[in-house]
C-alpha positions in Angstrom: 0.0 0.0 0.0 1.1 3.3 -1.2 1.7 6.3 1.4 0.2 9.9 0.8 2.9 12.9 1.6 1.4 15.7 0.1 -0.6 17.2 3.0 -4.6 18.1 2.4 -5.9 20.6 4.7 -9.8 21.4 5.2 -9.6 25.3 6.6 -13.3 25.9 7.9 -13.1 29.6 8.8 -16.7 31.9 8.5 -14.0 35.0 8.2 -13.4 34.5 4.4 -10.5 37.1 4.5 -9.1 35.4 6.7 -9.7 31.7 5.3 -8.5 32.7 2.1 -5.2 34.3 3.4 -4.5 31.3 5.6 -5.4 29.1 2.1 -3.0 31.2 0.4 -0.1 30.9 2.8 -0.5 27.1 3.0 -0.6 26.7 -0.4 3.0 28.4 -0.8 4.2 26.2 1.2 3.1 23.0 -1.1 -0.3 22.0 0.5 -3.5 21.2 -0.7 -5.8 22.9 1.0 -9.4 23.2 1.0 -12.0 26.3 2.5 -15.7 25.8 4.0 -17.4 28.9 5.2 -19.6 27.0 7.5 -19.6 24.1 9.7 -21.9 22.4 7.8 -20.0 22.9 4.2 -16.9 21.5 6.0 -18.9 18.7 7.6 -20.2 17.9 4.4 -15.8 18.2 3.1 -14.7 16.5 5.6 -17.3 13.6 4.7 -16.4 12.6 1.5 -12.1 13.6 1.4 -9.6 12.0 3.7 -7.9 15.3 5.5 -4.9 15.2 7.1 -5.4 18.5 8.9 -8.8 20.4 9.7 -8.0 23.8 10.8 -10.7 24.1 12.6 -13.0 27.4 13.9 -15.4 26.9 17.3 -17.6 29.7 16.5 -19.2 28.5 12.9 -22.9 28.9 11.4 -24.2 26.2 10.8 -23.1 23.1 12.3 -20.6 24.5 15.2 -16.9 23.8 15.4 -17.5 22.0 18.7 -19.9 19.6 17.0 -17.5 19.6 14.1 -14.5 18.4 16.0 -17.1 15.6 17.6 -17.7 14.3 14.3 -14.1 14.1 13.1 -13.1 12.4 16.0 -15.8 10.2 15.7 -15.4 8.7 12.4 -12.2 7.1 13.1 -9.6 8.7 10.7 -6.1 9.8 11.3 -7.0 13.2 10.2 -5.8 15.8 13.2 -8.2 18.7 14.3 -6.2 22.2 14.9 -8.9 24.5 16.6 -9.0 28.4 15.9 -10.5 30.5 18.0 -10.3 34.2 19.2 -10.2 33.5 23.1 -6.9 32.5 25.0 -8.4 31.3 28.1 -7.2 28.4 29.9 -10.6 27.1 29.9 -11.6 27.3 26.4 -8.2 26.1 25.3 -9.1 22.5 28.0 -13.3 22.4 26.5 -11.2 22.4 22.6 -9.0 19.6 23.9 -11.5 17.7 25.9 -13.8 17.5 22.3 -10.5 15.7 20.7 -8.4 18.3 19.0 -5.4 17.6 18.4 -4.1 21.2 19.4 -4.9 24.2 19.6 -4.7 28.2 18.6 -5.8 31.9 19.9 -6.2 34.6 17.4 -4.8 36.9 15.8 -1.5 34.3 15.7 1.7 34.2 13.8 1.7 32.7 10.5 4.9 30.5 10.7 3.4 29.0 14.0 0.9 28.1 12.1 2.6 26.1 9.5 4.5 24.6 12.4 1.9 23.1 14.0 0.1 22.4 10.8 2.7 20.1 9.4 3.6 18.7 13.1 -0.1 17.1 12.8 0.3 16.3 9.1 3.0 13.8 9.9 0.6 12.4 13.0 -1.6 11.8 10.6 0.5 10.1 7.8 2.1 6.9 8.1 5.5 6.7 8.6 7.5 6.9 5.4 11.3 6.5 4.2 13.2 10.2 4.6 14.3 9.9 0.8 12.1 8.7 -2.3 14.7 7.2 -4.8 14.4 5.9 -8.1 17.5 4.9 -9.9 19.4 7.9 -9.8 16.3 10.0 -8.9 16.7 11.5 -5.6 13.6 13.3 -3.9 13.9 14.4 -0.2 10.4 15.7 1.3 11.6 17.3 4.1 14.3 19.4 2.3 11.8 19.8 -0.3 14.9 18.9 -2.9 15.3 16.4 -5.8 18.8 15.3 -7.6 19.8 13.3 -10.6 22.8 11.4 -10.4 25.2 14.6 -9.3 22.9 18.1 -9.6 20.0 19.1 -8.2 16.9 19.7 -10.4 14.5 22.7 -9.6 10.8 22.0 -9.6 7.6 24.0 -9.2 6.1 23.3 -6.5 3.2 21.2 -8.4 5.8 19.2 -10.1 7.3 18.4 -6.9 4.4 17.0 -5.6 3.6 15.2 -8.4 6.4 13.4 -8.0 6.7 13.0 -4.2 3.5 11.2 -5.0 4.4 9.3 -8.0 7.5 8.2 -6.4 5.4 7.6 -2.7 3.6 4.8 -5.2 6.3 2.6 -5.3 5.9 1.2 -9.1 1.7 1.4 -8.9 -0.2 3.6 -11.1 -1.5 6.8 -10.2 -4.4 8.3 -12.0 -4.8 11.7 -13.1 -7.5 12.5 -10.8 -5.8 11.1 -7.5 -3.0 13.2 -8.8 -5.8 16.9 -8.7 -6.5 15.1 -5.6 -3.4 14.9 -4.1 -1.4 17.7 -5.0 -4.2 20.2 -6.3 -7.3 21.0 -4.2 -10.8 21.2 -4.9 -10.7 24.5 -6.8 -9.2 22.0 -9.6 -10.7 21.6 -12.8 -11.1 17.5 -13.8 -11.4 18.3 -17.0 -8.0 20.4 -18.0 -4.7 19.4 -19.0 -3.4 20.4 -15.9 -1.9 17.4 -14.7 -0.6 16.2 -18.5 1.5 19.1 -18.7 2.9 19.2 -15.7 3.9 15.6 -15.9 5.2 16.9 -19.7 7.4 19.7 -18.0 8.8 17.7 -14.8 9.8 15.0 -17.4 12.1 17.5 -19.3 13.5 19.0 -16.2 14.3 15.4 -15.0 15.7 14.5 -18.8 16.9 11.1 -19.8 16.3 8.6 -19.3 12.4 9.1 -18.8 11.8 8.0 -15.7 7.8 8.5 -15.6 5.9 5.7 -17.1 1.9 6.6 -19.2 -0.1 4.1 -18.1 -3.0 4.3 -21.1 -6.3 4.9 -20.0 -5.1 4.2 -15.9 -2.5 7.5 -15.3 0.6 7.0 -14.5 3.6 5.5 -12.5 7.5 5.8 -11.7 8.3 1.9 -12.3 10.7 0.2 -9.6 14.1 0.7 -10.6 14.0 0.6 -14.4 13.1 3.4 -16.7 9.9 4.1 -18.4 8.5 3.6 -21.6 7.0 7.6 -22.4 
C-alpha cells in the first residue's frame, strides 16, 4: 500500500478574508488545501475527502466547530483537528482539547506558528514513510523539499514536486490523473483540463533522460521500480 505525503488541509473559517489568506499561505508552502465557510460545508468536506489536517474554527454557522470536531473524532480517521479561536483562556483552550483536537490556537497568531503546528499534525496523521524517495538515480527528499539526478539538483515547481513526491510515494503502482488533482491540487481543480498532463510533460524535461515517468493508457501513470519508463 502506497503512502500519501502531500498534505490536504480542510480550513473551515466563517472569516473569508481570513480563510482565504491562511489558504493562500499554505498553499506556498506546497499544501492542498481546501476552505468551507460554515460548519456544515466542512462537515459535508470532511465527509467525503480523507484530510490530514482540519484547521478548525469553534464559533461557525451552521453546524458548530465543537460539534464539528465531535464528528471528526468520531469517524475514526487519522485526520488531526487544529482548533482556531479568538479567546486564549485556559478554559476554552481544555473544552477544545476535551472534544478531541489535536491542538490548539488563539487569534490573531503568527503565521509561521501556524505552518508549524500544521505540518507537526500532518506527519501524526501520515504513516510513517522512508526520509528519501529514490528511483535509480532519482533523488527526492520531502523534508528538504529537494530532488537530484545522479550529481545536480533539479529545480521543480512546486506542483511538479508533488507530483512526483507522490508518483515516487507509489512505489511502481499507477496513479491516476484525478488522485493526482487530488493529491497535489485541491478542490478549486478543474477534472477536466490538462493540468496534470502538462505538468507531468514539464517535470519529465526537467528530470531528462532517461524518462523515468511511465503513461499508463487509460489508468495515469507510474515511476516503475528501478527501471526506466517507456513515455
Amino acid at each position: 500500500m502506497w503512502q500519501r505525503r502531500v498534505v490536504r488541509i480542510l480550513v473551515v473559517e466563517d472569516e473569508e478574508p481570513l480563510a482565504d489568506a491562511i489558504a493562500r499561505g499554505l498553499r506556498r508552502e506546497g499544501m492542498a488545501v481546501d476552505i468551507a465557510l460554515t460548519g456544515d460545508d466542512g462537515h459535508e468536506k470532511a465527509a467525503v475527502t480523507r484530510y490530514d489536517v482540519v484547521l478548525l474554527d469553534r464559533d461557525l454557522p451552521g453546524m458548530s466547530g465543537d460539534d464539528l470536531c465531535r464528528e471528526i473524532v468520531a469517524s475514526g480517521e487519522l485526520t488531526r483537528v487544529l482548533m482556531l479561536t479568538a479567546s486564549s483562556s485556559v478554559s476554552d483552550r481544555v473544552d477544545g482539547l476535551s472534544l478531541g483536537a489535536d491542538d490548539y490556537l488563539a487569534k490573531p497568531f503568527a503565521f509561521p506558528e501556524l505552518v508549524a503546528r500544521v505540518r507537526a499534525l500532518g506527519r501524526r496523521a501520515t504513516p510513517a514513510a522512508p526520509p528519501l524517495l529514490t528511483s535509480g538515480d532519482v533523488e527526492l527528499d520531502p523534508a528538504r523539499r529537494t530532488v537530484r539526478r545522479a550529481s545536480g539538483p533539479v529545480e521543480l515547481t512546486r506542483k511538479e514536486f508533488g507530483v512526483l513526491e507522490v508518483l515516487l510515494s507509489a512505489a511502481g503502482s499507477v496513479v491516476s490523473s484525478e488522485e493526482l488533482l487530488e493529491r497535489v491540487w485541491d478542490e478549486n481543480a478543474d477534472p477536466f483540463t490538462t493540468t496534470v498532463r502538462v505538468t507531468v510533460m514539464t517535470l519529465r524535461k526537467k528530470l531528462g533522460e532517461p524518462g523515468i515517468i511511465e503513461t499508463v493508457v487509460g489508468s495515469g501513470y507510474r515511476v516503475p521500480e528501478q527501471g526506466t519508463a517507456r513515455g
